[in-house]
C-alpha positions as CSV (number, residue, x, y, z in Angstrom):
1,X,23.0,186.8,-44.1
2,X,21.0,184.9,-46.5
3,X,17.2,183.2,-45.3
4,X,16.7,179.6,-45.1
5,X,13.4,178.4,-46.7
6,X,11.5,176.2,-44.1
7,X,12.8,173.0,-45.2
8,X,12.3,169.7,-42.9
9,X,15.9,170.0,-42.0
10,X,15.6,173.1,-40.5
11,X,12.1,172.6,-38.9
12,X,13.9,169.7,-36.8
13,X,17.2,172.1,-35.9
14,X,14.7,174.6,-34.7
15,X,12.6,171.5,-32.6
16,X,16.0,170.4,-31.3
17,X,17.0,173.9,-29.8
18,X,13.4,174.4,-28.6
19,X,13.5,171.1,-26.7
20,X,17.3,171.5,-25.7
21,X,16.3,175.1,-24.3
22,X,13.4,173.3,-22.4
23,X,15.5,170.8,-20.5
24,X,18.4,173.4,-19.9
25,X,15.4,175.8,-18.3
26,X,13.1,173.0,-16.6
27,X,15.3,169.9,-15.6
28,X,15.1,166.5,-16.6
29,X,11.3,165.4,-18.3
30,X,9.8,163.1,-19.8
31,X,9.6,162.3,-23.6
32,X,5.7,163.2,-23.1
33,X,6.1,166.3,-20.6
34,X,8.5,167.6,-23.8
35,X,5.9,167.0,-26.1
36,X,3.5,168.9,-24.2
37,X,5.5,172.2,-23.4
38,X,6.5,172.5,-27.2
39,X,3.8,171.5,-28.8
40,X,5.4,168.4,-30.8
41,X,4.2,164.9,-31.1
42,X,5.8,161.8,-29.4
43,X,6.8,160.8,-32.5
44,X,8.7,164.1,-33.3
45,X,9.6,164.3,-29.6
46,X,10.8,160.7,-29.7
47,X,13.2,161.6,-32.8
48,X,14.9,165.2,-31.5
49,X,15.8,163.0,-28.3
50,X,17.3,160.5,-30.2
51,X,19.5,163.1,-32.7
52,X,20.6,165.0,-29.0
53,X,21.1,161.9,-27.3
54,X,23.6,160.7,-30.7
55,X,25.1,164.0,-30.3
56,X,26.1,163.8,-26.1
57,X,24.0,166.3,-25.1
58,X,21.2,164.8,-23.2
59,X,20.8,161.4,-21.5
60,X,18.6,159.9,-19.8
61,X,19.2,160.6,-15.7
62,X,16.5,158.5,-14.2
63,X,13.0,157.6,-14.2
64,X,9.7,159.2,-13.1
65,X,7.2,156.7,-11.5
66,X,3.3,157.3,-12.7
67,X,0.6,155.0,-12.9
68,X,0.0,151.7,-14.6
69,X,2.9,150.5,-16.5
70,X,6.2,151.1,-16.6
71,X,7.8,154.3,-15.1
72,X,8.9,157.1,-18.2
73,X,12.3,157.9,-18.7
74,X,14.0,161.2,-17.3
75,X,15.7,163.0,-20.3
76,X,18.3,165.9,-19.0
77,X,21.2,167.6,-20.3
78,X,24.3,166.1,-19.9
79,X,26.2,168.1,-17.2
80,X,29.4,167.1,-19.0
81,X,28.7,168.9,-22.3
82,X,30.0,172.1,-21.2
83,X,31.7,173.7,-18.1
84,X,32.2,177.5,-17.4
85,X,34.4,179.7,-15.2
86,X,33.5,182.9,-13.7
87,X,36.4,185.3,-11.4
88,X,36.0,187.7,-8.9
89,X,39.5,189.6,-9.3
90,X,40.9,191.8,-6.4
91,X,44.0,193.4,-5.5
92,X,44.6,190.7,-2.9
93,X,42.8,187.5,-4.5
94,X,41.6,185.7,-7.0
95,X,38.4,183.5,-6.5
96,X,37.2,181.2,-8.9
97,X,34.3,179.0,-9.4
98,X,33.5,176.3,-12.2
99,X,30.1,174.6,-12.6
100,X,28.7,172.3,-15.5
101,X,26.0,173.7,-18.2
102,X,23.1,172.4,-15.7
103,X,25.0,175.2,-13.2
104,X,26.2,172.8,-10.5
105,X,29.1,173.8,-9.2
106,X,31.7,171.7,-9.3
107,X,34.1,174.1,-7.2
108,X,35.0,177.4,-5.7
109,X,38.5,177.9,-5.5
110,X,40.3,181.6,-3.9
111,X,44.1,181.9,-4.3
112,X,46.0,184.6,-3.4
113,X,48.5,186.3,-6.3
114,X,51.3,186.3,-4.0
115,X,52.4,189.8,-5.5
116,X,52.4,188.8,-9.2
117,X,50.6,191.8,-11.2
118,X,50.6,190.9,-14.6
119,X,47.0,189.7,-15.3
120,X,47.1,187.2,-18.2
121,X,49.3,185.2,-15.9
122,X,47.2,185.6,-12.2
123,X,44.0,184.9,-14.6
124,X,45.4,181.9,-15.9
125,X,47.6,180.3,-12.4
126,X,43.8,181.2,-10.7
127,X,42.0,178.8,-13.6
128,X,44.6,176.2,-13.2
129,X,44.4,175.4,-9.6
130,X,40.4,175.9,-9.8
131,X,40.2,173.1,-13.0
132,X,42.6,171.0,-11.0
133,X,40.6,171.2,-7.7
134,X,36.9,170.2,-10.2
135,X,38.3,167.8,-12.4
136,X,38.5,169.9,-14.9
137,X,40.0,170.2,-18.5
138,X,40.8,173.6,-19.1
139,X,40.0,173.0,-22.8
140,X,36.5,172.1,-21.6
141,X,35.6,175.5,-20.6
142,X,33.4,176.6,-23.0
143,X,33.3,180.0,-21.6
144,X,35.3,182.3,-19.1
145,X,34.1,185.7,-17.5
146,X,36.4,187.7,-15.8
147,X,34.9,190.4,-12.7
148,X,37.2,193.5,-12.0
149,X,36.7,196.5,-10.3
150,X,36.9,199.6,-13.7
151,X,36.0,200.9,-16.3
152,X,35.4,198.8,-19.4
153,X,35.3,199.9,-23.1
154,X,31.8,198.9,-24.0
155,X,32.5,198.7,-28.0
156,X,35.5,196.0,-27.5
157,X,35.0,195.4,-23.9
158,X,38.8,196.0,-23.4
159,X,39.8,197.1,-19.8
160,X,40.3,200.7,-19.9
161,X,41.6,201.7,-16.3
162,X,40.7,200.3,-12.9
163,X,41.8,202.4,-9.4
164,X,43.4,199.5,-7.6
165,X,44.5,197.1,-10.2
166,X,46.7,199.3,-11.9
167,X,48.5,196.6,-14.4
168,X,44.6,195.5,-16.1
169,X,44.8,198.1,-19.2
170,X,43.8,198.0,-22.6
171,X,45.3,195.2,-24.3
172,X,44.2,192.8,-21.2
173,X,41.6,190.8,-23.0
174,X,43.4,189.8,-26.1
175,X,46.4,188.6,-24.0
176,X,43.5,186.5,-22.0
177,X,41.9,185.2,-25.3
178,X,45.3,184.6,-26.5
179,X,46.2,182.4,-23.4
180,X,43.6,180.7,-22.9
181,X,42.0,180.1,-26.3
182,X,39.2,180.2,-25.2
183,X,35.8,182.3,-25.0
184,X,36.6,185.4,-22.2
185,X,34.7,188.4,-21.2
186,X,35.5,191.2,-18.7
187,X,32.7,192.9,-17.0
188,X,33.1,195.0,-13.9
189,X,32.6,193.7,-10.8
190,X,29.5,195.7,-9.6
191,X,27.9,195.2,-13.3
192,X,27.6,191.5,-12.0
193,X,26.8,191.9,-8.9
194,X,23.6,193.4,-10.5
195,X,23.3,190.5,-12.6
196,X,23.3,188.3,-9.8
197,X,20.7,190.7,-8.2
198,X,18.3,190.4,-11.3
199,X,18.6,186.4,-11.2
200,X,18.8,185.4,-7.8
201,X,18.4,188.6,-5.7
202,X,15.9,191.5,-4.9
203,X,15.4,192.4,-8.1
204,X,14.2,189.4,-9.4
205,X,10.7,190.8,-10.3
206,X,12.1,193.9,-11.5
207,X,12.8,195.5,-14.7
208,X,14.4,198.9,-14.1
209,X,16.4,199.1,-10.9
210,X,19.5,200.9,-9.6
211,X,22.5,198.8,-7.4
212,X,24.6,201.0,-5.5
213,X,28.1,198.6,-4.2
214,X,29.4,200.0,-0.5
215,X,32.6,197.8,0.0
216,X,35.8,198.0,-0.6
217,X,35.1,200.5,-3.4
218,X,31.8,202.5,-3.9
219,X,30.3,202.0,-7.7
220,X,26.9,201.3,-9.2
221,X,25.2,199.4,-11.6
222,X,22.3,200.5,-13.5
223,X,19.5,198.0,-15.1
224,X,17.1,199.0,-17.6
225,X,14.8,196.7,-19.3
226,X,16.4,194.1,-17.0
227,X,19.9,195.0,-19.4
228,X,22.8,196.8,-18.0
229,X,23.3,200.3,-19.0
230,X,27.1,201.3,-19.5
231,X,27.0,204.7,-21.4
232,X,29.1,205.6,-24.3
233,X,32.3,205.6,-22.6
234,X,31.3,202.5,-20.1
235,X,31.5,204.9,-17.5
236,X,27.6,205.0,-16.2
237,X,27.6,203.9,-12.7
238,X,31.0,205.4,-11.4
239,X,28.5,207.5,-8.6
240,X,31.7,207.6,-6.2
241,X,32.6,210.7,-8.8
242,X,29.5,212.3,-7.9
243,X,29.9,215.9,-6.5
244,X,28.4,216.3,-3.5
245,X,28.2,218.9,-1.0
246,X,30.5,218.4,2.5
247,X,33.6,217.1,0.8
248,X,36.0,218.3,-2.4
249,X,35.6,217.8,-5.6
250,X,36.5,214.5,-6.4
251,X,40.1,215.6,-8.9
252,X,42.3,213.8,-6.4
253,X,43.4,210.3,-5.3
254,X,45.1,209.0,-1.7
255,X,45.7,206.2,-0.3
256,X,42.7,204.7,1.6
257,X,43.8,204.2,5.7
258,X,41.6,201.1,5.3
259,X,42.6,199.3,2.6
260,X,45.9,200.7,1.8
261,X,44.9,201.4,-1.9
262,X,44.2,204.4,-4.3
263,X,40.8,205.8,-3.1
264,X,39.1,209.1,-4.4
265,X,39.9,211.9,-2.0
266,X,36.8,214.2,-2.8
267,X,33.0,213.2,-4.7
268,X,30.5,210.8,-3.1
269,X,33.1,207.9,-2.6
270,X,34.9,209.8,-0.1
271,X,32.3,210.6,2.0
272,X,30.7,207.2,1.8
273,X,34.0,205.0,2.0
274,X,35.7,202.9,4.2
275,X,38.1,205.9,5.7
276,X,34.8,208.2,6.2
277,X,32.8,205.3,8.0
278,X,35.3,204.5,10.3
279,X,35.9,208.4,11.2
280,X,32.1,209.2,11.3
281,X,31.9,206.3,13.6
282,X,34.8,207.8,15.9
283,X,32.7,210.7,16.7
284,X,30.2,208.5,17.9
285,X,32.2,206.3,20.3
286,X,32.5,203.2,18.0
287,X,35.9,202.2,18.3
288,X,35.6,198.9,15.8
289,X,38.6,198.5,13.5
290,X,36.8,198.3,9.9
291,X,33.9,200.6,8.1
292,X,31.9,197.0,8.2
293,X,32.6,196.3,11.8
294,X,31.3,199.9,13.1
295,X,28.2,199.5,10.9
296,X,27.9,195.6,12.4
297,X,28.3,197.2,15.5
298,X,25.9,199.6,15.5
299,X,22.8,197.4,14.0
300,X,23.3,195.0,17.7
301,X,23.2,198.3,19.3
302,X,20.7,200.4,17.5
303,X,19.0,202.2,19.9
304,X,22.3,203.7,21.7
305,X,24.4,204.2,18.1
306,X,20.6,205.4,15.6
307,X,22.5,208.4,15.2
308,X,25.6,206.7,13.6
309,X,23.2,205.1,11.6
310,X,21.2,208.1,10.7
311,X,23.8,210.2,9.7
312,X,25.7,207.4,7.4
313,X,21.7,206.9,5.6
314,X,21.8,210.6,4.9
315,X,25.2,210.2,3.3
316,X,24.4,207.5,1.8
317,X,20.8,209.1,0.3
318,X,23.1,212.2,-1.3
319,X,24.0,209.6,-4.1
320,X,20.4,207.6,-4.0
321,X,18.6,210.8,-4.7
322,X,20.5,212.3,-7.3
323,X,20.2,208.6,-9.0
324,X,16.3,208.8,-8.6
325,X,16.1,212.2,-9.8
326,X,17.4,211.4,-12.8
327,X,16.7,207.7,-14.0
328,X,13.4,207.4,-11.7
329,X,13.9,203.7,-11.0
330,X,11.5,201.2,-9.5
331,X,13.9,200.0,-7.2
332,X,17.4,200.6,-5.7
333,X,19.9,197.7,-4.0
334,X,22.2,198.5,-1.6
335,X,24.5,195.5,-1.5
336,X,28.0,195.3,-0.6
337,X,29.4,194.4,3.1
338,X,28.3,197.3,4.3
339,X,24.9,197.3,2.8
340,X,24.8,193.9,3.9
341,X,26.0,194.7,7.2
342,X,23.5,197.8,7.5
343,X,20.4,195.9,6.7
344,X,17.2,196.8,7.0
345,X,18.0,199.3,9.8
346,X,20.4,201.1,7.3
347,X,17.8,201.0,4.4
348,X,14.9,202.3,6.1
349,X,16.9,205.1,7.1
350,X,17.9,205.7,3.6
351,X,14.6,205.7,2.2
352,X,13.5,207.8,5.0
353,X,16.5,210.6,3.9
354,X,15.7,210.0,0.3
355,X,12.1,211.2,0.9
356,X,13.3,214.3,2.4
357,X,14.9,215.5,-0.2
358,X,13.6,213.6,-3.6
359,X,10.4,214.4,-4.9
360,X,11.1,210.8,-6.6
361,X,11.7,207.8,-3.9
362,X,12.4,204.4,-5.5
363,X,11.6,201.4,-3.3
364,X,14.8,200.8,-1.4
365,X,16.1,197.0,-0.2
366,X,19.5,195.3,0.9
367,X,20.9,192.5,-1.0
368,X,19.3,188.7,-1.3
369,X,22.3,187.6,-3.1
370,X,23.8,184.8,-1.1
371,X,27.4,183.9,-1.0
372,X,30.2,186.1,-3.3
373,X,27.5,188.0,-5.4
374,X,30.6,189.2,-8.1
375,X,31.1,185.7,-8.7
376,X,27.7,184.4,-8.9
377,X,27.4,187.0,-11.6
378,X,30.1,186.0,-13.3
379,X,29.1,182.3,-13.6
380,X,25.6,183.3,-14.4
381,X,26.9,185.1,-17.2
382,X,29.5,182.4,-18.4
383,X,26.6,180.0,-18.3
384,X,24.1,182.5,-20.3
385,X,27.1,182.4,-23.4
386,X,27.7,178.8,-23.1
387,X,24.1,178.1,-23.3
388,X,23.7,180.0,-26.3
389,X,26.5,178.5,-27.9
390,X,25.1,174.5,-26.9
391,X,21.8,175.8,-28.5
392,X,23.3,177.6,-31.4
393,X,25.0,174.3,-32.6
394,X,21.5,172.5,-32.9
395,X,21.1,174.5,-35.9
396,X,23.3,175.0,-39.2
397,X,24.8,178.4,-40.0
């Protein structure tokens, strides 16, 4: 790649992103409150507002009343100069949401697949009906990203196998770039639940932290340097393979009682799944129908069902502890419906059964993420790629 000398053009491309990364950061400002957070003149912030404007990407989008004089104009980013789309993908839905660049959503659509398998087609049907609900083009997506339970190939970030999706292969994401022409990533599903976490969650303040996902599926996500760690193989994370003692080894699959899918029949997923949190709440006397319902149940009823509760933490702290032991990380999430669902009853008695038998105990909370925390990963990260791209086209190549 050859270096550009620091001619004028190139001074004002660099002025333009700086000023275009401001608004998309800050909100709408004035010509003058650009000036001062970059440094520029109102001269030179006068003229990089009037090449963007010329360009569609900012307008002005009110006015901001001061003292004497006239009120200054409101400069923002043009909600219309770039859309993105971020799926949560299940075995038995498809959710969707679109937002503009600014991130305002303009909807959240879940269909259901109605038994169709092959994924280029239930990716695309999903966007359709989601464009058609916002108003949508789909050509003005500028960027797509795709959540799946699996494990991804993190040198082409193909799909290489995922438990209960059993048609999304390698080969999935070219057929989904080919289709849709336009930008698409797949990430799995508890990857951006994590990203979600970082952004709008728990771990907000965080740079090394650990998200273990109890739900339909048990996985985890790991976050180092506030960037996700996949492994060589794109494998790191997969805890519900964790031997631990109690149950088999986990070389053997069966179909869950609750869900009716493939589940691991040995390993820390088996002991922590849906099947094992409904039978572990048998033997204490709660008779809900679902893992999430037995632990809902015994939160409104904690002092007649703590040892329901204690017993699932110290399962639970079997696959915190060996985490901690090895990555040592300043904090771990547990999120999913059952984490949700366990709260801070559940998480104190993790951390309390981590203690006893770490040496290493990382700072333990539930979930903050509001709403479908896959999905809100997903558009985050749809939004941080169409963002770069807006910016990238400020200056030349």
């Amino acid at each position: 790649m050859s270096r550009r000398p620091g001619t004028p053009q190139l001074l004002r491309e660099l002025n333009d992103r700086a000023a275009l990364e401001l608004l998309l950061d800050a909100g709408p400002l004035t010509r003058a409150q650009i000036g001062e957070r970059t440094g520029l003149s109102k001269v030179t912030a006068s003229q990089l507002l009037s090449r963007l404007q010329e360009r569609g990407l900012i307008g002005l989008v009110g006015e901001q009343a001061g003292g004497r004089g006239p009120n200054a104009a409101l400069y923002g980013v043009l909600p219309s100069s770039a859309y993105v789309a971020g799926l949560d993908v299940g075995p038995n839905s498809v959710t969707v949401g679109i937002t503009d660049i600014t991130g305002s959503q303009a909807t959240e659509v879940t269909v259901d697949p109605n038994g169709q398998a092959e994924p280029v087609r239930v990716v695309h049907d999903a966007l359709a009906r989601a464009c058609a609900s916002a108003g949508v083009a789909e050509t003005q997506l500028n960027a797509v990203v795709v959540g799946t339970p699996g494990v991804l190939d993190p040198c082409t970030g193909d799909m290489r196998f995922a438990f209960d999706l059993p048609h999304w292969h390698e080969g999935v994401l070219d057929g989904l770039r080919n289709d849709l022409r336009r930008p698409v990533l797949i990430e799995n599903d508890v990857n951006l639940v994590a990203i979600a976490e970082r952004e709008y969650g728990a771990a907000r303040d965080v740079d090394d932290f650990c998200l273990i996902w109890i739900d339909r599926g048990v996985g985890m996500a790991i976050m180092l340097g506030r960037r996700l760690y996949r492994g060589r193989s794109g494998g790191a994370g997969e805890i519900g393979y964790l031997p631990v003692p109690g149950v088999p080894l986990p070389d053997s699959v069966r179909e869950s009682q609750s869900w009716g899918k493939p589940a691991l029949a040995g390993g820390f997923g088996s002991l922590v799944g849906a099947d094992a949190v409904v039978e572990l709440a048998r033997e204490h006397g709660i008779g809900a129908p679902s893992a999430v319902e037995c632990v809902t149940a015994a939160v409104s009823d904690v002092d007649a069902q703590a040892g329901f509760l204690d017993e699932l933490a110290t399962r639970i702290s079997l696959g915190v502890a060996s985490v901690g032991i090895v990555l040592d990380p300043e904090l771990l999430v547990i999120a999913g419906q059952l984490g949700r669902a366990g709260g801070s009853q559940l998480a104190t008695r993790v951390n309390r059964a981590v203690g006893r038998i770490c040496p290493v105990t990382p700072h333990i909370a539930v979930t903050e993420v509001d709403g479908n925390p896959v999905l809100r990963g997903a558009i985050y990260a749809a939004l941080e790629r169409a963002r770069e791209e807006l910016l990238d086209s400020t200056t030349a190549t």
